[in-house]
C-alpha positions, 0 to 999 in steps of 0.5 A, a space after each residue: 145033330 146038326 153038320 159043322 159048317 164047312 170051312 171056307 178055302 181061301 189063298 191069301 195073295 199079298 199085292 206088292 212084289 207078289 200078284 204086283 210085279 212092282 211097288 205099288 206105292 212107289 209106281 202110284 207116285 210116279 203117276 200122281 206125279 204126272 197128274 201133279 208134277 208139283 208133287 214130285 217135291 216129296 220125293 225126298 221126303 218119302 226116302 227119309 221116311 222109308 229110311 226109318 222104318 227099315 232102321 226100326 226107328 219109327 211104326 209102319 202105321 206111323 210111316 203109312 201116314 208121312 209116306 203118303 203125304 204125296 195124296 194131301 189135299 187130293 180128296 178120296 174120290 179123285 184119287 180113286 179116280 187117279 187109280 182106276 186109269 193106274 190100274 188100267 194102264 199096269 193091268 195085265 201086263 205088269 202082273 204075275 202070269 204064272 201066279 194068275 193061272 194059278 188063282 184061275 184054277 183055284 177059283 175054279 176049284 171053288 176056292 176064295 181069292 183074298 188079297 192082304 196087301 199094306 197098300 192103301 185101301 184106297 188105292 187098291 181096291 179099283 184094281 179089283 174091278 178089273 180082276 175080282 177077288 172074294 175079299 181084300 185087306 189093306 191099311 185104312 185111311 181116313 181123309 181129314 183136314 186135307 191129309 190121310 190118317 191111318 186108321 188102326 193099324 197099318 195092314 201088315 203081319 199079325 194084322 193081316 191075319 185078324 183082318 182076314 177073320 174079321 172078314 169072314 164073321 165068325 164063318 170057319 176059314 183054312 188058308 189052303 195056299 198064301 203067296 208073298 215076297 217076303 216072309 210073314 204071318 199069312 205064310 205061316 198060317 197057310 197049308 201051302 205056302 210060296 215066296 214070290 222072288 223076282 216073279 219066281 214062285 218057289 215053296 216057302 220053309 218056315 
């Protein structure tokens, strides 16, 4: 009788707050913003919206599409390019220190890294250049008639948990540790779970 596959260890890593010391989403602005002061004129705009989704009032695919208004008319590959120089600039220095030895050694150990982050796919992933990870989840945008559409959900909760599973194809999987600054779904599903509360990494109790 064949052996069962063996699962995949894997710690799940949320960015924002978390591996992140900052918001992304926020931080990125300001720099679109030095590339195109123009943009600085959604500012407004995108507190409007932040307002609505803590009030419940709209979806947080729904706020991913209008937050990000900022990136309409700046084609995918610029902003690509736009985070590449980001990332280059809030790397290291800007990240969980503690929090990175800890990856270090748990890749070492033979463990996977995945990130599931609510941040743009798209903005994300360079940073991952500089420091590999085995897989990452973000919300999915497509670029089309000159703004960005999210395309299926916005990569938050429950939705992080189905994308970690699509990820792995059917291979078994355990999230052996998950660290994030807010309570959620991947902390529930893992062995060991840590809240990150301004750079404090401490033993989440659900």
């Amino acid at each position: 009788m064949a052996n069962r596959e063996e699962a995949v260890k894997v710690v799940v890593i949320d960015l924002n707050l978390t591996f992140y010391n900052k918001s992304s989403k926020d931080e990125f602005f300001k720099f679109i913003c030095t590339k195109k002061p123009q943009n600085a004129r959604y500012y407004f705009q995108m507190l409007y919206y932040k307002l609505l989704v803590n009030l419940h009032r709209i979806r947080q695919t729904e706020f991913k599409e209008n937050f990000f208004n900022y990136l309409d008319n700046i084609p995918p590959a610029q902003v690509e390019a736009y985070a590449k120089e980001f990332w280059e600039k809030e790397y290291p220095e800007e990240f969980n220190q503690e929090l990175k030895q800890r990856l270090d050694k748990l890749k070492a150990d033979g463990v996977e890294v995945f990130c599931a982050t609510g941040g743009l796919e798209l903005y994300v992933k360079p940073l991952f250049d500089l420091y590999p990870i085995d897989g990452l989840a973000g919300t999915i945008v497509k670029y089309e008639n000159d703004t960005y559409l999210v395309q299926g959900k916005a990569c938050k909760q429950e939705e992080k948990l189905r994308r970690i599973k699509e990820h792995y194809k059917g291979r078994p999987f355990k999230i052996v540790e998950a660290y994030s600054d807010s309570k959620e779904a991947i902390l529930d599903a893992a062995e060991k779970a840590f809240l990150v509360e301004d750079g404090e990494i401490s033993p989440y109790n659900s």
